[in-house]
C-alpha positions in Angstrom: 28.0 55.1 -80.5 26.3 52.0 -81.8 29.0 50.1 -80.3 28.6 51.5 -76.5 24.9 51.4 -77.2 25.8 47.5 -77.9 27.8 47.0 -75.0 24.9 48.6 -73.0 22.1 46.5 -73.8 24.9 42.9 -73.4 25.2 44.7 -69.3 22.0 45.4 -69.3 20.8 41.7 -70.0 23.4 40.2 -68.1 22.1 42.1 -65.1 18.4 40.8 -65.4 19.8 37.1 -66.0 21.5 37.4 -63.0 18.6 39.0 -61.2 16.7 36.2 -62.4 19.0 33.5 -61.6 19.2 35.4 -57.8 15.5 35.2 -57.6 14.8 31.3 -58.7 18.1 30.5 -55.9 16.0 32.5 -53.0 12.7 31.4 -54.3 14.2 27.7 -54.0 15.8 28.5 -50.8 12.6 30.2 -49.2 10.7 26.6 -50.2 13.5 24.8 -48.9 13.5 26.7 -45.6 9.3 26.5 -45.3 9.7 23.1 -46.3 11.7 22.3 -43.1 9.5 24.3 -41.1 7.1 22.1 -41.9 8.6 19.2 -41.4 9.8 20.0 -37.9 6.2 21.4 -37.4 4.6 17.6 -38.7 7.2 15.6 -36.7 6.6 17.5 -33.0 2.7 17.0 -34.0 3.6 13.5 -34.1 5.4 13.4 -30.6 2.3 15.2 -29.4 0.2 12.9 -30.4 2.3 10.0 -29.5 2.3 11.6 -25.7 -1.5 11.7 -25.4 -1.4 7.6 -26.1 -2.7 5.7 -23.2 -0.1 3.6 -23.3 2.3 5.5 -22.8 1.2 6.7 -19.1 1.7 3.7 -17.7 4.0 3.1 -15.4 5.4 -0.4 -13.9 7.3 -0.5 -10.7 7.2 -3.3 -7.4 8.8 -5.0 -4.6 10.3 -8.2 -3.2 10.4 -9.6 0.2 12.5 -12.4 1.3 12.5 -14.0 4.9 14.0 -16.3 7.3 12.5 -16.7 10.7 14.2 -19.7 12.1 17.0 -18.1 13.9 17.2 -18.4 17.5 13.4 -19.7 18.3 13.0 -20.6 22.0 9.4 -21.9 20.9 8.2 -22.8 17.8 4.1 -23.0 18.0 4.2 -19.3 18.7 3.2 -18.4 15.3 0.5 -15.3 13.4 -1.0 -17.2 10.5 -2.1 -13.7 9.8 1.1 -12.1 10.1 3.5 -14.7 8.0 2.9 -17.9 6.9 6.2 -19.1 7.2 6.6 -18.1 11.3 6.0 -21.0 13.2 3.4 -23.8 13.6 -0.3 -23.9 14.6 0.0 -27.2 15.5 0.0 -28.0 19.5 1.5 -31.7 18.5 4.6 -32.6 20.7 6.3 -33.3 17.3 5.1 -30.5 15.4 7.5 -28.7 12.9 8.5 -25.7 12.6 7.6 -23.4 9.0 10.3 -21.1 9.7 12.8 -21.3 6.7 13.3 -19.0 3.6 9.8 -17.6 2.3 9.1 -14.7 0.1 6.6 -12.9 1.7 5.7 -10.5 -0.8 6.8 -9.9 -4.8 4.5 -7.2 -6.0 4.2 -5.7 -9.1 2.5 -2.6 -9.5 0.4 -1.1 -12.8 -0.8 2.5 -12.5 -1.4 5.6 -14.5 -3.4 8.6 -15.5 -4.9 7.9 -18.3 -7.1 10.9 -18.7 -6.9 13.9 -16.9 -9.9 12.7 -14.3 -9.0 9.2 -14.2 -6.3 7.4 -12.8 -5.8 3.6 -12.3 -4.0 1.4 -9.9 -3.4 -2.4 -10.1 -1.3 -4.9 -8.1 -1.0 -8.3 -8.1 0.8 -9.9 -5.4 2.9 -13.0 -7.4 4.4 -14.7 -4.2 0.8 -15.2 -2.0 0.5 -17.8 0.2 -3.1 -19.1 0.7 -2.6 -21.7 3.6 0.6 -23.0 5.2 3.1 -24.6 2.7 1.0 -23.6 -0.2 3.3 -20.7 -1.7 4.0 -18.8 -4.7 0.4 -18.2 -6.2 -0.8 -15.5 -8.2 -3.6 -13.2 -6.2 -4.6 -9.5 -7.1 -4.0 -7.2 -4.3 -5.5 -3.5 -5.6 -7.5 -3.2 -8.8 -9.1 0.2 -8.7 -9.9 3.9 -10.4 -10.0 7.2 -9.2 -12.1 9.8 -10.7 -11.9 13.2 -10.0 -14.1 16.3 -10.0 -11.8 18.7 -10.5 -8.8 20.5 -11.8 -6.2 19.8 -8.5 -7.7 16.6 -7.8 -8.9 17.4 -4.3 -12.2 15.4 -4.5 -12.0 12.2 -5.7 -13.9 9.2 -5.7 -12.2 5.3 -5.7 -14.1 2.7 -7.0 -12.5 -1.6 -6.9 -10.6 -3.4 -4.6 -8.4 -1.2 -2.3 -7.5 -0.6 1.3 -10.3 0.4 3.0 -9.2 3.6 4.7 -9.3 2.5 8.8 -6.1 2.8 10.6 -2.7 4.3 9.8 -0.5 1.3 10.1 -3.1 -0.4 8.0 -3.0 2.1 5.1 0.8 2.1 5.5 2.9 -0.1 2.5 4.5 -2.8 3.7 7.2 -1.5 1.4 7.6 1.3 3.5 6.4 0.0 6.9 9.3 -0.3 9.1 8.2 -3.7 11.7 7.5 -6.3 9.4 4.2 -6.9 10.1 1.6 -5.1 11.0 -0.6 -5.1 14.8 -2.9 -7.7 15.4 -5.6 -5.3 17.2 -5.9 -3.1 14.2 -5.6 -5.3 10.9 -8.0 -8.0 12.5 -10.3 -5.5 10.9 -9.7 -6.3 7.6 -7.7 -9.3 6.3 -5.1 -8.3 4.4 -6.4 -4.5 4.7 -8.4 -4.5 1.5 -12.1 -5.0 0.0 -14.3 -4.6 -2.9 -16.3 -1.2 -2.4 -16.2 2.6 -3.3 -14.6 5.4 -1.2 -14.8 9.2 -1.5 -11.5 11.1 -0.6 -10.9 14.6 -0.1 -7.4 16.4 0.8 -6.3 20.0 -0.4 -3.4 19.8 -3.1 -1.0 21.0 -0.7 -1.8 18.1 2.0 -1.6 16.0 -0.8 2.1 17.4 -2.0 2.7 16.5 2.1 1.4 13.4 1.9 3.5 12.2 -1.0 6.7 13.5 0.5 6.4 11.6 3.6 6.7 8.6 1.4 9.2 9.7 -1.1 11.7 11.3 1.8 12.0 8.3 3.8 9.2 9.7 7.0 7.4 6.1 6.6 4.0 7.8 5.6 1.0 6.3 4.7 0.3 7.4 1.2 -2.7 9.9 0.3 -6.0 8.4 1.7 -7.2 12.0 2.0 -7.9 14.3 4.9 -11.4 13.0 5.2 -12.7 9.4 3.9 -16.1 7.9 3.6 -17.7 4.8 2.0 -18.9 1.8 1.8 -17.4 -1.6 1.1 -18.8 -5.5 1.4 -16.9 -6.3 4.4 -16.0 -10.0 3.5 -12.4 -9.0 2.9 -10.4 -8.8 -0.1 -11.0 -11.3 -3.0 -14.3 -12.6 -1.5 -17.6 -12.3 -2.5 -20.1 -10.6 -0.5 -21.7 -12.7 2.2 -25.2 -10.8 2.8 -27.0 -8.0 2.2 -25.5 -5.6 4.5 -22.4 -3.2 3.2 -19.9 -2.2 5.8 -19.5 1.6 6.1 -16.0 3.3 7.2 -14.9 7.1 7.5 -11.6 8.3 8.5 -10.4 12.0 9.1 -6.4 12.4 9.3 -4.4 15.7 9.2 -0.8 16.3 8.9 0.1 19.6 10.4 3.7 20.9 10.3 4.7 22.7 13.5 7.9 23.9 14.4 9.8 21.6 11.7 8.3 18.3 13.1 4.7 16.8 11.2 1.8 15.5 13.8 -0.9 13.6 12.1 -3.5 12.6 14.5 -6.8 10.6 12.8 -9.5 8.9 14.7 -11.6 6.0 12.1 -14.8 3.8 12.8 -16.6 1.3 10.5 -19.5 -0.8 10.8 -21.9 -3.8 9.3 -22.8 -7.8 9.8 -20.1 -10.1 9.4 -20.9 -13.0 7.5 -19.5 -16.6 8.3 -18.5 -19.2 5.1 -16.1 -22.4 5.9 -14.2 -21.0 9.1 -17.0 -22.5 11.1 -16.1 -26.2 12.1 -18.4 -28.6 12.5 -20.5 -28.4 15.6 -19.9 -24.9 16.6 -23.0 -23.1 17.2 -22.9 -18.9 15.8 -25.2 -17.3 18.1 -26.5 -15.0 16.2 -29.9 -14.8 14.2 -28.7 -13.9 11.1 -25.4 -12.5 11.0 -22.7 -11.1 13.5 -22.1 -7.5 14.7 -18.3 -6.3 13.4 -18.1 -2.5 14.6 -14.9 -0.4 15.7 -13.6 2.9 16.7 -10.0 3.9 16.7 -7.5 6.5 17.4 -4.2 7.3 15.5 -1.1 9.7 16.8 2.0 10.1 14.2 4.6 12.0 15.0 6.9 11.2 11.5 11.1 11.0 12.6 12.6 14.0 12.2 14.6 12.4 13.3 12.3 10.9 16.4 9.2 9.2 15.4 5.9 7.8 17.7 3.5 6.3 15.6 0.3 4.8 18.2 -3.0 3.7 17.6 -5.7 1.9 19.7 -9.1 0.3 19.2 -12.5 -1.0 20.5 -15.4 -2.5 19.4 -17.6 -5.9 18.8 -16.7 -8.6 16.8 -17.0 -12.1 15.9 -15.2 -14.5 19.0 -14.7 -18.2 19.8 -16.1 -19.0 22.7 -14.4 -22.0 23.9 -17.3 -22.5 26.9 -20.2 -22.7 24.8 -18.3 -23.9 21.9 -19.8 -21.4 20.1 -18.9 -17.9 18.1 -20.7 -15.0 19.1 -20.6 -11.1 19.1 -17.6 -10.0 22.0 -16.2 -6.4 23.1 -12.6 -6.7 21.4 -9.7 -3.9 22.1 -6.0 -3.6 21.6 -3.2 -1.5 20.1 0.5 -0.6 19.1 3.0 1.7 20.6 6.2 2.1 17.8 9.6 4.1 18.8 11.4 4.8 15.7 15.1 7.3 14.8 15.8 8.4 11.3 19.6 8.6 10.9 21.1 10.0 7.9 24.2 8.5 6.7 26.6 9.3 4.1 26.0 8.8 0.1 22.2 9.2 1.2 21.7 5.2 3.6 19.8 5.5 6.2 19.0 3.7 9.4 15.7 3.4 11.3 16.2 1.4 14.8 13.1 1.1 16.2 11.1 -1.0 19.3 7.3 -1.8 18.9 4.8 -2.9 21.6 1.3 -4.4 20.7 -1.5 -5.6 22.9 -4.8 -7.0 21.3 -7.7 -9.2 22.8 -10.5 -10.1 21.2 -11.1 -12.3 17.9 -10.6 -12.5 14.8 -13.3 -13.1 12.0 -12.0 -14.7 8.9 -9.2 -17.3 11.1 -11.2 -20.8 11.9 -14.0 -20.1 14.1 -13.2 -16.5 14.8 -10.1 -17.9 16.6 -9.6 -16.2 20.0 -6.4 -14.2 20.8 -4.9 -12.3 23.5 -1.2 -10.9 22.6 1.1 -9.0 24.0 4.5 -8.6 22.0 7.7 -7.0 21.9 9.8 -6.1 19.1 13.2 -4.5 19.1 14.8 -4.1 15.4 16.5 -2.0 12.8 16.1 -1.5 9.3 19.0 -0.6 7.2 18.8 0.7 3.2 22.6 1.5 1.7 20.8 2.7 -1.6 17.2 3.2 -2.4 16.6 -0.7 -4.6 17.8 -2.8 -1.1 16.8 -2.7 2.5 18.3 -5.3 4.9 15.5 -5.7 8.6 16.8 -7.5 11.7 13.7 -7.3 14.3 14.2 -9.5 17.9 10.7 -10.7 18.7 9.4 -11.5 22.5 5.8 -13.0 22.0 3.1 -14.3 24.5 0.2 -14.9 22.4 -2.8 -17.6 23.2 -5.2 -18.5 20.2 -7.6 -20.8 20.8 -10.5 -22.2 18.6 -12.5 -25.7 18.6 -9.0 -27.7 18.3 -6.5 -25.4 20.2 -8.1 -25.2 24.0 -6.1 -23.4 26.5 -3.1 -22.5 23.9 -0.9 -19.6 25.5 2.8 -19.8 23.7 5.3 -17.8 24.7 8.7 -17.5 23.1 11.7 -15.3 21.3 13.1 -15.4 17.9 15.2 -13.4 15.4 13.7 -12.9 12.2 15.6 -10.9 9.2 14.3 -9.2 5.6 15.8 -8.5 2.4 13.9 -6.6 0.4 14.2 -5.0 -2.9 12.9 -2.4 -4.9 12.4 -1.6 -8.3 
């Protein structure tokens, strides 16, 4: 008896050492297991928080343009000093030279991101500008500017640096997306190089602003989101300029992109308004006449119909605005009109290349501000071309130009140049 009652108790103890033992491995095993819980836990609270840095919403991309215009020219003094610095001569000398040659026209790089939910920031600096003829390759900020918004979807929002002031579709449009390589005298003689220093209220519903997005991204050519309706006020001097006087320009713009029967129609209509002020255009011994400063006002109407796969894009203006006057040697306050007419095809090709051909009339006359002495201009131009992009990083334009443009200020008098030429652009983007 004593001997099963010994053998008993030995089970017995063996039992609650192994019950024990059991319990210390799963105790161990439970803190093990918690102890990984918690790390994962700590280490995705670390990714959180490294996702709410600033820094890390920022996002870097840009664009390269390279030119040559000196293929086939039947005259080389036809020229746009605003259009490309590198097309043609001003010069009416007999032996005047011509700039065409290879010229990068634009390398952008561009800085944006949303930094807080309410805030988003834009800046490009444009590392190839050209600030007179021959003079290339200098650093000059393009857009430097913040969007705040009041709300959730980001339907009202209010832009506040220097941006494109909203007037004009073409205007608006990136020249990384725009398909003629530059854009119409009669509607960017409103503002030099489309941009100013100012603050501009935008309003577009979300879904207009989903529409506006995908023109761009899908290949339609659109104009970016500057809103259904745009209003404010700006200092009218043109980008990278101080302000001249007292007197802000005002703009407002109302566009819509409406969607019938699988095509999209944006029609717009745009005015602005304010004193332009004169600095160093004016040569010696012209006469502004004008007490204080010179009326710059305009009106214009825009028609889009986005290729799908055909395309119309047309807009015309009218107003006042600085003009040489080569009879009285003077600048004064003229009626000024002009526009565009652009044909365009959208034609898919395989492994996702496309081709737009295209053919673009313009017709402007009137003058324009910040060229010496609000050089006069009459044009009428033809333009028959084709862009071509094999894969979204290269686009290759070939555009046949047929100008008749006369500019005249106090040393170009009865200057009418006509002439053709072939001008090409690579362009790449990244």
């Amino acid at each position: 008896m004593k001997k099963f009652l010994g053998i008993g108790l030995a089970l017995f103890s063996c039992i609650v050492s192994a019950q024990e033992t059991n319990k210390e491995i799963i105790t161990k095993e439970v803190v093990r297991v918690l102890d990984s819980i918690n790390k994962v836990k700590l280490a995705e609270e670390k990714a959180k928080a490294k996702k709410d840095l600033w820094y890390d919403k920022i996002s870097l991309r840009g664009y390269a343009q390279i030119r040559y215009n000196g293929l086939l020219s039947t005259n080389d003094k036809v020229s746009c000093d605003q259009c490309d610095k590198s097309w043609g001569t001003t010069s009416t000398a007999v032996d005047a030279k011509s700039n065409n040659g290879f010229f990068i026209r634009r390398a952008r790089l561009v800085f944006s991101g949303q930094v807080h939910p309410n805030v988003y920031f834009y800046i490009q600096p444009d590392v190839a500008s050209s600030p007179a003829s021959g003079v290339n390759h200098f650093v000059q900020l393009r857009d430097a500017y913040f969007d705040l918004s009041f709300d959730t979807k980001k339907e009202f929002r209010v832009r506040v640096g220097q941006s494109k002031v909203p007037f004009g579709f073409e205007n608006l449009q990136s020249s990384q997306n725009r398909l003629t390589l530059d854009r119409n005298d009669a509607l960017n003689s409103a503002v030099a190089n489309e941009r100013d220093l100012g603050a501009f209220f935008y309003w577009a519903p979300s879904k207009i602003r989903d529409r506006f997005a995908m023109l761009v991204k899908d290949g339609y050519k659109g104009s970016g989101d500057y809103g259904v309706f745009a209003f404010g006020a700006y200092n009218g001097q043109t980008a990278n300029k101080s302000e001249g006087n007292r007197n802000l320009h005002v703009v407002t713009r109302i566009s819509y992109p409406f969607e019938i029967g699988g095509q999209i129609i944006e029609p717009g209509l745009q005015a602005y308004k304010g004193k332009w002020a004169f600095g160093s255009e004016i040569s010696s011994g012209v006469s502004i006449n004008e007490k204080t400063y010179v009326d710059d006002e305009r009106i214009a109407a825009s028609f889009i119909l986005y290729p799908k796969p055909f395309g119309v894009q047309a807009e015309y203006n009218i107003g006042k605005g600085p003009r040489y006057d080569k009879v009285t040697n003077s600048v004064q306050a003229s009626h000024l009109e002009g526009g565009y007419l652009t044909l365009n095809y959208k034609l898919d090709l395989p492994k996702q290349q496309y081709l737009y051909p295209f053919a673009k009339f313009q017709y402007y006359n009137g003058g324009k501000k910040f060229e010496k002495d609000a050089r006069s201009y009459v044009v009428r131009d033809y333009e028959l071309g084709i862009e071509w992009q094999p894969f979204k990083a290269f686009e290759l334009t070939a555009e046949w130009v047929i100008a008749d443009r006369t500019f005249e200020d106090s040393a170009l008098r009865n200057n009418r140049q006509q002439g053709n030429l072939l001008r090409l652009q690579a362009q790449f983007n990244f």
